[in-house]
Structure formats: structure tokens, C-alpha cells
GUKOLVEX-314844 format. One record per residue (C-alpha): residue number from 1; x, y, z. Coordinates in steps of 0.001 Angstrom, whole numbers. Layout:
N
  seq       c1       c2       c3
  NUM        X        Y        Z
...
END
This chain:
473
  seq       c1       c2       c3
    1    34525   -24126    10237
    2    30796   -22662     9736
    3    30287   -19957     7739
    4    27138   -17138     8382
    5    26295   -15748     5032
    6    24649   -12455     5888
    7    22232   -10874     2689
    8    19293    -8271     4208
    9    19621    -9589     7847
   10    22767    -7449     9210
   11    21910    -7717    12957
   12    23229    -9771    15587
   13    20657    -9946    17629
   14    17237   -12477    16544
   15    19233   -13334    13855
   16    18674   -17339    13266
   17    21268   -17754    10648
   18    23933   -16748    13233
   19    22584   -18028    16223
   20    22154   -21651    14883
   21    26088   -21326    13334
   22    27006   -19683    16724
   23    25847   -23139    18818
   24    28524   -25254    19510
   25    32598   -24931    20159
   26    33248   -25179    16576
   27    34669   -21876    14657
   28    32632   -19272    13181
   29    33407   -16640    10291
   30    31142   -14719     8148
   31    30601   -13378     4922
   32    28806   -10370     3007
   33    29019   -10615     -906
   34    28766    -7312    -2938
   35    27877    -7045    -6166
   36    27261    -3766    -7896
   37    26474    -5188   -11171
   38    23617    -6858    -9653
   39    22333    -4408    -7427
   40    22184    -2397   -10735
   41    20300    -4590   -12571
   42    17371    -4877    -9667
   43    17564     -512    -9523
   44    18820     -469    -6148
   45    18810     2911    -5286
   46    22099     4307    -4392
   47    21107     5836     -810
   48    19980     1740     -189
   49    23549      673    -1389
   50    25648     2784      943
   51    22996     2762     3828
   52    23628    -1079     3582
   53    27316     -835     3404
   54    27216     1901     6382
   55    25661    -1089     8147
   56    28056    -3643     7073
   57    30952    -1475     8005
   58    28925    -1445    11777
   59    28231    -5152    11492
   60    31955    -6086    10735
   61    33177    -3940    13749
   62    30831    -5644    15652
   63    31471    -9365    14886
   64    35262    -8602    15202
   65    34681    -7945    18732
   66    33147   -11209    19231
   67    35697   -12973    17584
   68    34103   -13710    14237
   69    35626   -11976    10970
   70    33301   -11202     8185
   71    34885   -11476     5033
   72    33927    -9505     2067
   73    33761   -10706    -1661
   74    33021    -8337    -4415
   75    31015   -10714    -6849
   76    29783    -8796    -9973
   77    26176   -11317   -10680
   78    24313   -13847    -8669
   79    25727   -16135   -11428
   80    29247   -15879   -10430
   81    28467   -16181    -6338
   82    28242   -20395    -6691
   83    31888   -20677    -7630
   84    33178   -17565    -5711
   85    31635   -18825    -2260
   86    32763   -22748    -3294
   87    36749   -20965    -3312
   88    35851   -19397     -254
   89    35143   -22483     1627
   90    37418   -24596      340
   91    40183   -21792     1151
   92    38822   -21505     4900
   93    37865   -25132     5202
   94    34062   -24500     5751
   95    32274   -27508     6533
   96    28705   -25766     7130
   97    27236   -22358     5674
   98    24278   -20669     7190
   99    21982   -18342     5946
  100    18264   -17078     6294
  101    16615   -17574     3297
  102    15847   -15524      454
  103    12382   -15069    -1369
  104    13008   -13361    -4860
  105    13460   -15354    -7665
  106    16959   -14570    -8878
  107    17624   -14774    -5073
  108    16588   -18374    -4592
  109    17587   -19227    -7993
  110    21538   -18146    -7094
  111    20784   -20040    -3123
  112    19569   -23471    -5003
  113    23132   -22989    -7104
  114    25340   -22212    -4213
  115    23301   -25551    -2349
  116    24679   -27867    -5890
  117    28027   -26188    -5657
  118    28732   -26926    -2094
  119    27144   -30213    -1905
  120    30260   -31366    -4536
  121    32425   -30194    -1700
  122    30572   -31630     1056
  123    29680   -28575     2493
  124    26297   -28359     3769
  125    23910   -25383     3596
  126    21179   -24828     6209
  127    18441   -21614     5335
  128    16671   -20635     8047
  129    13536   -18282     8288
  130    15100   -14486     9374
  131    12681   -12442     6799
  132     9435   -12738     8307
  133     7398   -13726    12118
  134     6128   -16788    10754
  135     7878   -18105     7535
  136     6226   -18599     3876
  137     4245   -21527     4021
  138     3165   -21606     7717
  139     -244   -19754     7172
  140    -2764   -21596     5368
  141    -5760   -21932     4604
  142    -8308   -24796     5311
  143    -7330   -26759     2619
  144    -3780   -26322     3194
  145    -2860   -23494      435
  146    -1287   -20303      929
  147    -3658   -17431      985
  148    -3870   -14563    -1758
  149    -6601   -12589      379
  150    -5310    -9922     2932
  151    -7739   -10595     5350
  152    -8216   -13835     6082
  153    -4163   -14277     5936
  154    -4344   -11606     8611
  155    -6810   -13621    11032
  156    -4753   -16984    10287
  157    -1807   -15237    10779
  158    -2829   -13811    14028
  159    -4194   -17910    14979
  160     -873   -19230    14236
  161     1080   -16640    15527
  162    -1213   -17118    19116
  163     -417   -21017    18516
  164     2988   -20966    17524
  165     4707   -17971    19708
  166     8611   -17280    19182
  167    11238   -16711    21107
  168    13470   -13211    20740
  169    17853   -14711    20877
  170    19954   -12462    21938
  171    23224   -11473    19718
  172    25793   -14319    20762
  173    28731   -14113    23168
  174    32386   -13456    22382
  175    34083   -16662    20627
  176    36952   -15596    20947
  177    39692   -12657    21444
  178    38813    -9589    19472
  179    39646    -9312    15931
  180    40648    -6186    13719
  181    38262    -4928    11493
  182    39527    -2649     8662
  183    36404     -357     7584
  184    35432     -317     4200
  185    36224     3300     3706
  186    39459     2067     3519
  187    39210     -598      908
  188    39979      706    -2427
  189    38096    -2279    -3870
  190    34782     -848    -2328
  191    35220     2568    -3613
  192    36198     1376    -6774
  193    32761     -400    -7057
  194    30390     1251    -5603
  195    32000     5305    -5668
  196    31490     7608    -2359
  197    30423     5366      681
  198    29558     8398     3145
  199    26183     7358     4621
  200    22976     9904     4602
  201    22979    11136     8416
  202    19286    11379     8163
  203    19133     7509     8225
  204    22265     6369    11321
  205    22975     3131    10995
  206    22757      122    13744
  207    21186    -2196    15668
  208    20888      521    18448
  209    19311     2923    16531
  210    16943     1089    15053
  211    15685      -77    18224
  212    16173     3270    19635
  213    13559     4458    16656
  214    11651     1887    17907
  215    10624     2908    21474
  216    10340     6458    20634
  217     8245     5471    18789
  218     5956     2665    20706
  219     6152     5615    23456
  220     4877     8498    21684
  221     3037     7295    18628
  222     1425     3907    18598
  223    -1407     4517    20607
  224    -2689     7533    17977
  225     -880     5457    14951
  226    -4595     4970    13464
  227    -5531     8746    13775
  228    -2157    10293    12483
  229     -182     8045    10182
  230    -1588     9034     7082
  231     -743    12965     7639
  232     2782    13340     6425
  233     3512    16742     7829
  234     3262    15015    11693
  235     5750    12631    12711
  236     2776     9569    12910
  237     4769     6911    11605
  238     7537     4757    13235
  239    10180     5082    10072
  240    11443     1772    10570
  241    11222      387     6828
  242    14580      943     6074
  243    15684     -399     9141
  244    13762    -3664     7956
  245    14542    -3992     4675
  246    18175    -3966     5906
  247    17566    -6248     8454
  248    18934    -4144    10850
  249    15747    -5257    13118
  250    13533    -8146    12907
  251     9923    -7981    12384
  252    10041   -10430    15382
  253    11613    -7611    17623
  254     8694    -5172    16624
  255     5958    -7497    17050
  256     7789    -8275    20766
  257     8463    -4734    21577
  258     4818    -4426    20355
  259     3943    -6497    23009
  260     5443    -5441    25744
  261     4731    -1856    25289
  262      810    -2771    25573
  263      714    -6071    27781
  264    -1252    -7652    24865
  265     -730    -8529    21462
  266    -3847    -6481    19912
  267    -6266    -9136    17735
  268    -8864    -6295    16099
  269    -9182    -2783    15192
  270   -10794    -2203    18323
  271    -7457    -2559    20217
  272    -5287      -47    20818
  273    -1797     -918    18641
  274    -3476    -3119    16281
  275    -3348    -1163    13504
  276      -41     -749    13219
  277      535    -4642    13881
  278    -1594    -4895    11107
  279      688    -3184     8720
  280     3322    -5783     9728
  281     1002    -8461     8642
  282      842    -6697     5616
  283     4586    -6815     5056
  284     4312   -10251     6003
  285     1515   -11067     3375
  286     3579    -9513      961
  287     6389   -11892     1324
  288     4674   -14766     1342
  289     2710   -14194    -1868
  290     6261   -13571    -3379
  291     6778   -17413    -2418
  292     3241   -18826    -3087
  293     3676   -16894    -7222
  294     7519   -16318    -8304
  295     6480   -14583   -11491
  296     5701   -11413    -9419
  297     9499   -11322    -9168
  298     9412   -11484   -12786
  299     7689    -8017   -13465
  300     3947    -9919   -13827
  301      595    -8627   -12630
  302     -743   -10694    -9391
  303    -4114   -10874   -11493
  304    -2996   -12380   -14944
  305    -5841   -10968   -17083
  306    -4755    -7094   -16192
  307    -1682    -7824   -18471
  308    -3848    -7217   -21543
  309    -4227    -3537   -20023
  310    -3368     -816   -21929
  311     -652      739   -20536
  312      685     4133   -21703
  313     4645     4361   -21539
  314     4682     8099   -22495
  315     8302     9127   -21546
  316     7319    12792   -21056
  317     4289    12589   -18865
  318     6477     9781   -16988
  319     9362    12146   -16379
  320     7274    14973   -14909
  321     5895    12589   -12518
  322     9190    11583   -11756
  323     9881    15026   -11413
  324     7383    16327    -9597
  325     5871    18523   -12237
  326     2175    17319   -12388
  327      510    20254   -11477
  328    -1243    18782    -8400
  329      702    19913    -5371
  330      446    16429    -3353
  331     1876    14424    -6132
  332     4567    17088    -6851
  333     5391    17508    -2990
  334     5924    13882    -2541
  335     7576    13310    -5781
  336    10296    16095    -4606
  337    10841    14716    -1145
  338    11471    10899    -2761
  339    14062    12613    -4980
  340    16069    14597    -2161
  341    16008    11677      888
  342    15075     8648     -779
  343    12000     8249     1344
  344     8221     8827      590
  345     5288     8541     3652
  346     3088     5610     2915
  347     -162     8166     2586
  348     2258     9827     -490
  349     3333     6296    -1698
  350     -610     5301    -2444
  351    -1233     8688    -3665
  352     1310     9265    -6441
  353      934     5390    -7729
  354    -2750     6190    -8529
  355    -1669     9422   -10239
  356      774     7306   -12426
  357    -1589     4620   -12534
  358    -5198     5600   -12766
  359    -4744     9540   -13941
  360    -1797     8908   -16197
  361    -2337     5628   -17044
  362     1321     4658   -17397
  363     2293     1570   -16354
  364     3089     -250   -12595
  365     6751    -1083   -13687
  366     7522     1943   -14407
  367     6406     3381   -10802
  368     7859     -215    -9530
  369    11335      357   -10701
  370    11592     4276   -10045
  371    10619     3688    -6527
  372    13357      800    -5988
  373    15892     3193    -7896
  374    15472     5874    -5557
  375    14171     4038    -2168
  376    16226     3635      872
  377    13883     1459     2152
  378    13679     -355    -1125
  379    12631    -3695    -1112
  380    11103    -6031    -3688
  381     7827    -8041    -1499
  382     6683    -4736     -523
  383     7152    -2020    -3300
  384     5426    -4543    -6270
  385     2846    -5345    -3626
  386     1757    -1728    -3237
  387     2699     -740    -6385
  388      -51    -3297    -8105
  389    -2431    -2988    -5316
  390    -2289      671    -6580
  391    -2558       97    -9892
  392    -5199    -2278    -9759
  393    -3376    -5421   -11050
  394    -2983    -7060    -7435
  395    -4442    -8748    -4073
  396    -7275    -6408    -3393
  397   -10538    -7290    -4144
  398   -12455    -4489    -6110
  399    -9365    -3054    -7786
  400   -10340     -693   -10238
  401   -13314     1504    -8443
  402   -10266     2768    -6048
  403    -8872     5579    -7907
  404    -7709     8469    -5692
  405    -8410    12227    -6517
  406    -5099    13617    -5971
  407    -6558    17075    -4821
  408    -9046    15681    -1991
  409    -6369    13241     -862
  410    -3915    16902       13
  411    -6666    18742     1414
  412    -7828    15418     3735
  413    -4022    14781     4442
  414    -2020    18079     4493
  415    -5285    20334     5048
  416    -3066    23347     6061
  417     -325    22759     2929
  418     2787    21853     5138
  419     3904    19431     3615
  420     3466    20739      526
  421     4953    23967     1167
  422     7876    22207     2488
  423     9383    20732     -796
  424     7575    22523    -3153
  425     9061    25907    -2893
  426     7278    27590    -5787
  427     3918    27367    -3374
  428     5769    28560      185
  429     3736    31409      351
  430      395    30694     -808
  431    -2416    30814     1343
  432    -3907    27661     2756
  433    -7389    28032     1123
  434    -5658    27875    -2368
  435    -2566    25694    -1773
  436    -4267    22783    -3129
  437    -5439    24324    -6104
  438    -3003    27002    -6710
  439    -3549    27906   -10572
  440    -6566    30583   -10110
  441    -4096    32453    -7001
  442    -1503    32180    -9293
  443    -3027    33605   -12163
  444    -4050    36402   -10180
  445     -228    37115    -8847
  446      434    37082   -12392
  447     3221    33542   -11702
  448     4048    30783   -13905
  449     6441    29310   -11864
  450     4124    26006   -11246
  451     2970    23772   -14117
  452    -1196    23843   -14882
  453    -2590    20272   -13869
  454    -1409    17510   -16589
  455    -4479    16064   -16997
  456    -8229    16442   -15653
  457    -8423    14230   -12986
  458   -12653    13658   -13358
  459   -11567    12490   -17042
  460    -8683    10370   -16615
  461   -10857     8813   -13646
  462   -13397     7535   -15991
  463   -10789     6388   -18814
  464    -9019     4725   -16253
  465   -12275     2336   -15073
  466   -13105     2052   -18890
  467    -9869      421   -19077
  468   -10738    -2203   -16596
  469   -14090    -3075   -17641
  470   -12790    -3811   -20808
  471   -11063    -6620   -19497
  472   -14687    -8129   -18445
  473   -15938    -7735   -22391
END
């Protein structure tokens, strides 16, 4: 028998793990592993957890009706997964298991174990690329390394990609007659671990939604992607990331639907559609520096020497930012909406990480992990990648010079205060032409109900690229 292993690739369709385990006669079952201690442990949020188990529930349902079964395992550490998927296959008699290949350390440190526990029982593993277009170690540079540059990984990317090509595979066909499939609303086991399962209906789960999202959004959006996805009060953006991170769809599938939807694949700026291909490419990038330097796994800065920085780790200024109590309304507006849907606009993700960063000077990690803790989209390649690319610790070539001005960025952004006034109730009914810098209107009403600015933006600005030039001394 061959067993598919499924981790963050729960689709049937483009899926290589299961296509590859799916050719030939021979029988097919499947397996997805949970393990809340774990998932813990690496601060995945709780809206991730059941949004993934919403999908497993879907996924199960669906491979019954092709004849495949997906077992469950509830598997408390990556350390205890070796011998718990060993009993597995020597209870099934698994001759082959199948997965697509992780890139985070403890990940690939748990797939190398499973590999030396099998092998004892002649079972052999195969790990196919199902995370990225063109897998980690593909694009290179001229002397054959991986790049640590955006942009000329983007340009080699686009070469190879032109070169190379790839093929879209449909889900499989039935195997067999249809199987039962008990949901895991039902399991005791699953409740037990992980506590309510009910899924946010904000975020529906499936392959069909998520492609659904998809052309919505290649029909009405693409085309002015450049011009409106950093306003969050529009509906710019194609909201796909924690489709993604799930692997509910493949980046394959958007780069194809991409396609299709233009008649090109878009090479520069000056295409229509390129610039949101170009933020795949940056989720790509991401992934593959995770390969090319393991230690970012590991809670180190991309540029070594920025370790030395530092750092406050104030616990008070930390929890208002967490809060949303920072005085400046952008911050606090995104900060809010995080907290009650476990998703933040990119435009807000950039903003509040220099805030934490650059204003407050508290460090990445801290941003890092209370964006994975909260996230639905939450995944590891592309939150530390932002996160130090924020903070001025990571691939980005004149780091510390960017520091955003929190107030500019909301009156460039959300110039009329919608977005503001949406989650930050205390400012519904100021007037535009102070809802960026409420305090003097405020004052005036006589209200206290909104915190004065933490710090002074002009000063912290100047502390905060005193800090890196220190590093040059």
C-alpha cells in the first residue's frame, strides 16, 4: 500500500504528493497527523488550527469519495511522529509514503527521522516539491548559489520559470467504491485536543472556494492590483494567503490562472498583472532563503551583525501595540482588526512592524511570534521574511533609512479614515481632516477615550537609525 502524508498541501488537485502515489493499480490511503503540543510551541494561532482542521474535515470527505481513507493520528511533538507513522505502516502494510516536502527546520528535521525510521522497515519515502512554482534550489545564480537578493531571484526566477514551464494535474479519479468519512466534529479525540472546532465563516473552507476567490478576483482586481492594494478600506487584494498557507491552492494554480486571465505571463512592471505575480515571487523568495539559511527558522536575523542590536523588550509598550493602544490611529486600527479576524492587509502588516520596530524599538520576535499567534494565514517563510525586512535585520538592501511615519502612511492609505473608523470605534465620528491626528479635536470635545501618541515619531526615527549605524562603528 502507498501512503500520502498530507502537512500544508490539503488539496487534491496540483497536488504532486498525491498524484505521484495515485499512479499505478496499487492501493492508496492517506494520513494527516495533529499535534497540538506542537502547533503550540510554533504559536499557531488558533483561527489557523481550526481553519486547517475545517479543511481536513473537507479533504477527508473528499478522498472518501474517491476511495482513499485519510487516517488521522493525534501525535503530541514532531519527536514522537517517527515511531507513530513506523506503527502506522507496519499496521496497514505501507510499502511507499509520499509527501511534498517541508522547509522549516524542525519540519525537515522530524521528515529526515521519519526517512531513518521507515528505511528499517523497508518502507520508502519519496518528497516531492508542492510548496512553491519552482522548488528551493532551482534558481541560481551564475555561479550556481542560491540568491539572497530579491531582484535578481525575481528575473532568474522569471528565466527559469519561461525555461522550465509546469504542468497543472488534475485531482485523481475514483480508486475505488466510496468510503465513509466520520467528520471530526464527531471525534471526541479532536475536541479533546484542540477545544471548539467551529470554523470562522469569514474564511469557507475548500478547494472551490479558494479558486472561486481566485477569479473574482483575476476578474475584478488584477488589472488595478498596483493602484489599489495598498488601501485597506477597498477590496484591492485577492485574500488568498490563507488559502496558501493551507495549501488549499497551489501557487502553481495562481500563476496558471494568472495566465490565462491575461494571455501572457507579465515579465516587468510595465505589464499589466505583473505586480501581483511579483508578490508571488516574493513568497517564493521567501521560501527558498528558508532552505539556502536554516537558522532563520531558528529565531536569527538574515544579516548576522544586526543581532548585536539593541532591542527593547518593554512588556508594557509591547502590550499596547498588541493592543492597539499606540495613539496613532493606523497602527491601532490594524492592530484591532488582527485581534478580531486573525487577518491584517499587507499595507497594515509593513506599517505596524516599523512602529514596533523602528518607533518602539522592541524587538522582530516579538512582532514575529504575535503575528503567527494570531494569523490565519500564518506561516513561517513569509511572516519572518517581512517581519525582518521590516525591522531592518533582513534581505533588503538599505535597511535602516526605511522607517515609516505611521501618520503619513494613514493619511496616504486611508486618506478619508475608513478604515480606521471601522475598528477603532473611539474615532467613528471624527472628522476626516483630524482622524489621523485626533488628540487636538479631542481635546477640544473635552474626550479621553483615545490614548496620546506613545512616543514622538520624529524622535524615535532618529534613535532608531542611531541604532544601526552603530553597528558600522
Amino acid at each position: 500500500m502507498k501512503l500520502v502524508w498530507f502537512r500544508n498541501d490539503l488539496r487534491l488537485a496540483d497536488n504532486p504528493a498525491l498524484r505521484h502515489a495515485c499512479a499505478g493499480d496499487e492501493p492508496v490511503a492517506a494520513l494527516f497527523i495533529i499535534s497540538p503540543t506542537q502547533w503550540r510551541q510554533h504559536k499557531m494561532a488558533p483561527i489557523r488550527q481550526r481553519f486547517m482542521l475545517a479543511q481536513v474535515d473537507e479533504l477527508g470527505r473528499e478522498l472518501a469519495a474517491l476511495g482513499i481513507q485519510l487516517h488521522l493520528l493525534r501525535v503530541e511533538t514532531f519527536a514522537e511522529v517517527p515511531a507513530a507513522l513506523a506503527d502506522l505502516c507496519r499496521e496497514h502494510g505501507v510499502t511507499q509514503l509520499y509527501a511534498n516536502q517541508a522547509i522549516e527546520i524542525d519540519e525537515l528535521r522530524r521528515d529526515h527521522a521519519v526517512s531513518a525510521a521507515l528505511a528499517e522497515q523497508a518502507v520508502s519515502c519519496h518528497w516531492l516539491n508542492g510548496c512553491c512554482v519552482l522548488p528551493p534550489g532551482r534558481v541560481l545564480t551564475g555561479s550556481g548559489e542560491m540568491f539572497k537578493v530579491f531582484t535578481p531571484f525575481s528575473r532568474a526566477w522569471l528565466k527559469a520559470l519561461d525555461e522550465e514551464g509546469f504542468v497543472i494535474h488534475r485531482a485523481p479519479a475514483p480508486r475505488g467504491e466510496p468510503l465513509p468519512w466520520q467528520p471530526l466534529a464527531e471525534r471526541a479525540w479532536v475536541d479533546e485536543a484542540l477545544g471548539e472546532l467551529t470554523a470562522d465563516p469569514r474564511w469557507p473552507v475548500g478547494e472551490a472556494e479558494a479558486l472561486r476567490r481566485l477569479n473574482i478576483f483575476l476578474e475584478q482586481a488584477v488589472l488595478d492590483y498596483g493602484e489599489t492594494r495598498d488601501f485597506p478600506a477597498i477590496a484591492g487584494t485577492s485574500v488568498l494567503s490563507p488559502y496558501l498557507a493551507a495549501g488549499i491552492i497551489s501557487p502553481r494554480q495562481c500563476v496558471a490562472a494568472l495566465q490565462q486571465r491575461l494571455g501572457y505571463r507579465p515579465q516587468s512592471k510595465a505589464q499589466l498583472g505583473f505586480v501581483w505575480l511579483n508578490e508571488l515571487i516574493w513568497r517564493e523568495f521567501y521560501r527558498h532563503l528558508l532552505v539556502l539559511i536554516p537558522t532563520l527558522s531558528m529565531n536569527r536575523p538574515f544579516k548576522p551583525e544586526t543581532a548585536a542590536l539593541p532591542w527593547s523588550w518593554d512588556p508594557d509598550d509591547f502590550a499596547s501595540w498588541c493592543e492597539g493602544r499606540t495613539g496613532y490611529p493606523i497602527v491601532d486600527a490594524a492592530m484591532r482588526c488582527l485581534n478580531a479576524t486573525g487577518w491584517m492587509h499587507n499595507r497594515l502588516r509593513m506599517i505596524v512592524a516599523s512602529f514596533l520596530t523602528k518607533d518602539l524599538h522592541i524587538h522582530w520576535r516579538l512582532g514575529e511570534d504575535y503575528f503567527m499567534s494570531r494569523l490565519i494565514d500564518g506561516d513561517l517563510a513569509a511572516n519572518n521574511g517581512g517581519w525582518q525586512w521590516a525591522a531592518g535585520t533582513g534581505a533588503d538592501a538599505a535597511p535602516y533609512f526605511r522607517v515609516f511615519n505611521p501618520t503619513t502612511q494613514g493619511q496616504r492609505f486611508d486618506p478619508q479614515g475608513e478604515f480606521i473608523r471601522t475598528w477603532v470605534t473611539e474615532l467613528a465620528d471624527i472628522p476626516a481632516a483630524y482622524v489621523h491626528q485626533p488628540h487636538d479635536w479631542l481635546r477640544l470635545k473635552g474626550r479621553q477615550d483615545y490614548p496620546a501618541p506613545m512616543v514622538d515619531h520624529a524622535v524615535a526615527r532618529v534613535r532608531a537609525i542611531e541604532m544601526f549605524r552603530s553597528l558600522e562603528k
